[in-house]
N, C-alpha and C positions, 0 to 999 in steps of 0.2 A: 319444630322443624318447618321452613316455608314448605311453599307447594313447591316451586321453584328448584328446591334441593331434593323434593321427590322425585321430580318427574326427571331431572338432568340425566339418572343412570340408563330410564329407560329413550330419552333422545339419542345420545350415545350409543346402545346398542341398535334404536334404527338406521341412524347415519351408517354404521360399521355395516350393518343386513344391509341399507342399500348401495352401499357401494360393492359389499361384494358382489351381491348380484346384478351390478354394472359390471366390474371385472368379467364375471364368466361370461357372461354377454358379449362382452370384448372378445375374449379368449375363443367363442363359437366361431365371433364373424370373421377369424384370424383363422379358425380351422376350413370354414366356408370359403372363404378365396384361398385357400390354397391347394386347396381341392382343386378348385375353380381353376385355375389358374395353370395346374398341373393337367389336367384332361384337357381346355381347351385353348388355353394359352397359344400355343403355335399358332392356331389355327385363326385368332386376333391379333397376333403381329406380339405377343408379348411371351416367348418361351422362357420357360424354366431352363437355367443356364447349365448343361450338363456337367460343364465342368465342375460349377460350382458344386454339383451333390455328391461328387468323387471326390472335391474336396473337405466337402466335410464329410462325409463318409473317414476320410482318412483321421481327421483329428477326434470325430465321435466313436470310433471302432478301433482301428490299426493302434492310435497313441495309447489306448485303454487296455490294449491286449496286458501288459507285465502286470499291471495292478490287477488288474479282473483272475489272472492265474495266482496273485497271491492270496488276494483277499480268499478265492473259492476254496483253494487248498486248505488254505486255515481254517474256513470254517465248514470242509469237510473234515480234517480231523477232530475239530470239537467237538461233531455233530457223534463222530466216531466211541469218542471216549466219553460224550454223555448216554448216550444210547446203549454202548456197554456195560458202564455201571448203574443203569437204572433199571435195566432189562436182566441181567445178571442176579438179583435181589427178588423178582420174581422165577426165576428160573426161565427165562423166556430166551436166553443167548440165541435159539435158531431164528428167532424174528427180526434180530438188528437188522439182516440185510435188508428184508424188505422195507422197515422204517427207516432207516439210511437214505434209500431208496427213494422212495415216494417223498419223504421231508424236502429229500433234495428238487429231484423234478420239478414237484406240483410247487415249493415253495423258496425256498432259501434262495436259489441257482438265480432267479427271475428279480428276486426282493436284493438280494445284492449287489447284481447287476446295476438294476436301478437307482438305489441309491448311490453304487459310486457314478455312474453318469450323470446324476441329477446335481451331484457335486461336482464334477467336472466342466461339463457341456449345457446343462441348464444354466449355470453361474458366468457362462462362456458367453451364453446371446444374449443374458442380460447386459452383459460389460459390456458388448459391442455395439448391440442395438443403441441399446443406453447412452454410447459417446457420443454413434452418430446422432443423437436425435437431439444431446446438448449443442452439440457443434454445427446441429442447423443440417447436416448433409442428407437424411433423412428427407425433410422439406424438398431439400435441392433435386434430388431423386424423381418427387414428383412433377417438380417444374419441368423437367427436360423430358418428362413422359415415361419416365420408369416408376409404373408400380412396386412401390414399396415391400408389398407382400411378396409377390413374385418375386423378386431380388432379392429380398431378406431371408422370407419364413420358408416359402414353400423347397429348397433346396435344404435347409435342414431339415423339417419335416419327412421327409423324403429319406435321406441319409439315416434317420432317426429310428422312420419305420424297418429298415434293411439290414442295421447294424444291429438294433438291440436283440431281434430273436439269435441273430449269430453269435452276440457275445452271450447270451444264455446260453445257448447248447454248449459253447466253450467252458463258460464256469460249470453246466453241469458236470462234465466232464470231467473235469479235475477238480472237482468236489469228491465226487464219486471214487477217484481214485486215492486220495486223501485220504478217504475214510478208509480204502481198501490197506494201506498201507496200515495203519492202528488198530482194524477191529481183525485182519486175516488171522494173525499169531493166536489172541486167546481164543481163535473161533476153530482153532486146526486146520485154516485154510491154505493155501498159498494162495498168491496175490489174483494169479492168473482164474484159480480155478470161485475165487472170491466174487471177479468182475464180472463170469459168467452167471453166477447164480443172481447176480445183480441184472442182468439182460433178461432173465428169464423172470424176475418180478414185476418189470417196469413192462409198461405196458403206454402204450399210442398215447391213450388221453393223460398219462402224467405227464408224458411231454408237452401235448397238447394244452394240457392246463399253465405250464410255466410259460409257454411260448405265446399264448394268448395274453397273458397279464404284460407279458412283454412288450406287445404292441400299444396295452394300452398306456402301460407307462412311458414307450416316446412319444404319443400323444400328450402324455401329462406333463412332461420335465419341458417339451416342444414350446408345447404352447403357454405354462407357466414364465419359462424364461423368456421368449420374445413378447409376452404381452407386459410384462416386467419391465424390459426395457424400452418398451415405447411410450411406457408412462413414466419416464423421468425426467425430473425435474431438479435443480438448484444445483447444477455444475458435478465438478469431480466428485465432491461428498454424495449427490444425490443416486452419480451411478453406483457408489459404494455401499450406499445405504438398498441400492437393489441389489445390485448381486447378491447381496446377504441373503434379502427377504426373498430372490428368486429360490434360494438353495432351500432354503427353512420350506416355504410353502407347497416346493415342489416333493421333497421326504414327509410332509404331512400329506399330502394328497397319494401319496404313493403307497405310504401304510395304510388309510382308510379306504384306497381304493381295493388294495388286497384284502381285506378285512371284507370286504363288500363282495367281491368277487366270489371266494376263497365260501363264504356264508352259503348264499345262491349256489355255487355248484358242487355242492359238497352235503347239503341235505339230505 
């Protein structure tokens, strides 16, 4: 075997390390002007366009309500009828509520969330970004003295941070209630007196825990997808080929990020 065919796996793997760590790089200074650009914008002649973060506000939050109450439902019942029968087999039936509970708050509610927006709405700025930046209009943007970021990121961003803790407390909600519906009957509850014992487990920092992972993940889906699509190249197939890789890298980063999180404050 040459050398040449040794060493090719480990060139590969540097090329791949440093370009991601170009990407993230990217993706900081994408977070850094939009910051930027949100605090002192106005006050250099370049605002953040309000309407524009009501408008997405509407498409990243308002369009996701039906799906976010299905998916959380669902996987409040399952969360329901697994938790019954595996708590059931130790004799443990008075505990469901609180693991119902806490599973929900601190993890499910937030992690679902996220991945259907990161499927939605991260897939969303890649396609568009991604056009405009085929199409040259991006470019055009800065010729006429509109910052790109400003017009582009920072009103998603924005919408991103505002919408996702709302659509968490939503799906907890009807996670919560989900499950109330399947565990109340073998628990000798009624539904009502289920929800409350459910109030009286759940405590500040379980919310706190989901709502926190929530911000970080429209940070993540945010800035995955628009640094996504401002790195595309080769026409229609090239945006196609991001939105994919926006959607994939943004649910990877979302489970490791929870993973990470979920580790740290949970010791």
């Amino acid at each position: 075997m040459s050398l040449e065919a040794v060493l090719r796996p480990v060139t590969q793997l540097g090329r791949q390390t440093i370009a991601a760590v170009a990407e993230l790089g990217y993706a900081g200074m994408l977070l850094v002007e939009s910051v930027y650009f949100t605090v002192v914008g106005a006050a250099r002649g370049q605002p953040v366009r309000i309407r524009a973060v009501f408008e997405q506000m509407r498409q990243v939050g308002i369009d996701a309500i039906p799906i976010v109450l299905l998916l959380a439902f669902t996987v409040g019942l399952m969360l329901g009828i697994q938790f019954i029968a595996a708590l059931s087999e130790f004799g443990a039936q008075s505990q469901v509520v609180m693991a119902v509970a806490k599973s929900v708050t601190r993890e499910f509610g937030a992690l679902i969330t996220g991945i259907l927006v990161a499927g939605r709405s991260g897939s969303s700025f890649a396609a568009r970004i991604g056009s405009m930046n085929v199409s040259q209009e991006v470019d055009a943007l800065a010729v006429i003295g509109i910052e790109p970021v400003r017009y582009l990121v920072a009103p998603s961003l924005i919408a991103m941070l505002v919408m996702m803790p709302l659509l968490t407390i939503l799906a907890d909600a009807i996670a919560l209630l989900g499950a109330a519906l399947y565990c109340a009957p073998p628990l000798q509850l009624s539904i009502p007196n289920y929800l409350i014992q459910t109030l009286e487990v759940t405590t500040a920092w379980d919310i706190g825990q989901g709502l926190s992972k929530s911000l970080i993940f429209a940070v993540i889906i945010t800035l995955t997808g628009v640094s996504t699509g401002f790195g595309v190249t080769g026409g229609a197939e090239g945006v196609g080929r991001a939105t994919t890789r926006a959607v994939v890298v943004s649910i990877t980063l979302l489970v490791v990020a929870d993973m990470i999180f979920s580790f740290f404050v949970n010791r």
